[in-house]
C-alpha positions in Angstrom: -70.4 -4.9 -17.5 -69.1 -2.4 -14.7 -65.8 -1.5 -14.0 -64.0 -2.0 -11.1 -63.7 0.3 -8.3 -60.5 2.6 -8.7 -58.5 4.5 -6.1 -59.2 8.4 -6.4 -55.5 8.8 -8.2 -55.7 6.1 -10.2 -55.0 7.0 -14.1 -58.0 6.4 -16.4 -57.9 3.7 -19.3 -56.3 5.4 -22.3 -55.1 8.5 -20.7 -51.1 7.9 -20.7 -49.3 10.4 -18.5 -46.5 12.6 -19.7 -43.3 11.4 -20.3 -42.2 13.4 -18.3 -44.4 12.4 -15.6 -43.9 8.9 -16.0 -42.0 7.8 -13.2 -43.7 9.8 -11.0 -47.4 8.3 -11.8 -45.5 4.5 -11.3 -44.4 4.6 -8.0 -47.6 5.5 -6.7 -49.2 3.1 -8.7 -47.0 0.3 -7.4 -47.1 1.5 -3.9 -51.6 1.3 -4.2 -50.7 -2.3 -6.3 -48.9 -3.8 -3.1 -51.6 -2.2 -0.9 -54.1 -4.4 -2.4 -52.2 -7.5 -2.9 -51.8 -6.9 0.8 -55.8 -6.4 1.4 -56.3 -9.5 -0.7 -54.8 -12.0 1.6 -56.2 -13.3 5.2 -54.3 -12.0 8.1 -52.2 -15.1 9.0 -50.3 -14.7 5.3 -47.0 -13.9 5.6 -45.5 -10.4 5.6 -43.7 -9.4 2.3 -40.5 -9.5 3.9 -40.7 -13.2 5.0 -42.6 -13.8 1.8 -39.4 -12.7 0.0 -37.6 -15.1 2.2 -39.4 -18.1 1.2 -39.4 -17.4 -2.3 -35.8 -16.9 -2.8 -35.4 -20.3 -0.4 -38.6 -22.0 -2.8 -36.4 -20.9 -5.7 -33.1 -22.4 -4.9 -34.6 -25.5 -3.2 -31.3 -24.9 -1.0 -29.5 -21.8 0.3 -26.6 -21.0 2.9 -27.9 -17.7 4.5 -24.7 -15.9 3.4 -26.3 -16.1 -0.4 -29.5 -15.5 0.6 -28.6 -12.4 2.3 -26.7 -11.1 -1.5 -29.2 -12.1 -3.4 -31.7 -10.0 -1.4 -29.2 -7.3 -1.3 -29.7 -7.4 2.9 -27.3 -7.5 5.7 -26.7 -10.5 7.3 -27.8 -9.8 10.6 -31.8 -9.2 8.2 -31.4 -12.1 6.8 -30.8 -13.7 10.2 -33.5 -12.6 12.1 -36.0 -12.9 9.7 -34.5 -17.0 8.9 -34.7 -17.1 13.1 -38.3 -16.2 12.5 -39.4 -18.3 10.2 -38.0 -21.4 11.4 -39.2 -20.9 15.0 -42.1 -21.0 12.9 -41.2 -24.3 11.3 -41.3 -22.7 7.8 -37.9 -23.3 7.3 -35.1 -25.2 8.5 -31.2 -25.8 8.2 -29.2 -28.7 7.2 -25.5 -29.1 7.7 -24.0 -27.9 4.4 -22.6 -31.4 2.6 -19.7 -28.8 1.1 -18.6 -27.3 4.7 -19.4 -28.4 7.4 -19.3 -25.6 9.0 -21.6 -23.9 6.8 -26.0 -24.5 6.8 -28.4 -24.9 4.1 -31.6 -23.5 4.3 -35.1 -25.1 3.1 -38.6 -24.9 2.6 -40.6 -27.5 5.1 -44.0 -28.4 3.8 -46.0 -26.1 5.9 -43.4 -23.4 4.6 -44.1 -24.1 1.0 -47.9 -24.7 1.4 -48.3 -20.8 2.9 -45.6 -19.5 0.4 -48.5 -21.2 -2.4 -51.1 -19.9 -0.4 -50.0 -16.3 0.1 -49.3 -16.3 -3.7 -52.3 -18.4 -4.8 -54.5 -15.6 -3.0 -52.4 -12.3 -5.1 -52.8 -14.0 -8.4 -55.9 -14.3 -7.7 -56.7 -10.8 -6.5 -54.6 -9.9 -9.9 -57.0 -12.0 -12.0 -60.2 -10.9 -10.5 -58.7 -7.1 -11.5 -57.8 -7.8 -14.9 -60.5 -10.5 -16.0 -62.0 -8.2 -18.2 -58.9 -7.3 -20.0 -58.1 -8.6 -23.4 -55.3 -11.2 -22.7 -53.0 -9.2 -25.1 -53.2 -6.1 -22.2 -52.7 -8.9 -19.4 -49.7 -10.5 -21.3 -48.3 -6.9 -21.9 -48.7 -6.2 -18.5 -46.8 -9.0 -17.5 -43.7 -8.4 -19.9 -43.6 -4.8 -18.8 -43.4 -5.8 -15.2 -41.0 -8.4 -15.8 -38.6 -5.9 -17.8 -38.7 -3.1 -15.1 -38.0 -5.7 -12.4 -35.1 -6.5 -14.3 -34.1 -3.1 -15.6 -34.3 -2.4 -11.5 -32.0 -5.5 -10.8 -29.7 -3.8 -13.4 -29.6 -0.5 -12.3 -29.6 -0.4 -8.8 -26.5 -0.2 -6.4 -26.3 -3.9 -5.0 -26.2 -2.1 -1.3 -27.4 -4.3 1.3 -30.3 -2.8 3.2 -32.3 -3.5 6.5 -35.3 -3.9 5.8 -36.3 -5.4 2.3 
């Protein structure tokens, strides 16, 4: 069986960097894993910002704006533009908030959620091609790994609001 094609920097099978090199051989390995995910989808997918978006939204089935915003960690006025966005798009769309009325819920139409599970449907797949040949133990470490750092991340980071995500 042959490999699959690697970028030029990419670290060989079995050759673990230095610790003290560590975190500067991940980022750049992250940074070429988003360029591909990017690559593996058709142009009409979703940026990752609005991605992001609609799976926070997909996640809470219901959102006021105001949380969504925190639990990105971006300003309001982000948030806004990017919820404008996607519900000219009819992706999402607000409800009056049964606990204030003065308040608005956000949620996932079904053309929303069908391109959310299209967008990710094409990554995992893109994922899967990539790793097929891996033992599932390496796949499942992979996966824990990932998860922990996210988390470690979530942990460790200043919860700063940004503009852009």
């Amino acid at each position: 069986m042959t490999s699959p094609p690697r970028d030029a920097g990419a670290a060989r099978p079995g050759k673990v960097a230095s610790a003290e090199s560590k975190p500067s051989a991940i980022v750049p390995a992250l940074y070429a894993i988003a360029r591909h995910l990017r690559r593996a989808c058709p142009p009409d997918t979703l940026d990752i910002p609005a991605t992001m978006v609609l799976h926070r939204v997909a996640a809470t089935e219901s959102i006021r704006p105001r949380r969504l915003a925190e639990e990105l960690r971006l300003d309001q006025s982000t948030v806004s533009r990017h919820v404008a966005g996607l519900e000219q798009q009819g992706l999402l769309t607000r409800t009056p908030d049964p606990d204030d009325g003065r308040a608005c819920r956000l949620t996932l139409t079904d053309a929303g959620t069908a391109l959310l599970a299209d967008g990710i449907a094409h990554r995992e797949h893109a994922i899967d091609a990539a790793t097929r040949h891996w033992d599932a133990a390496d796949r499942d470490q992979l996966a824990a790994l990932l998860q922990r750092l996210s988390a470690d991340l979530d942990a460790t980071t200043q919860p700063e609001r940004t503009e852009t995500p």
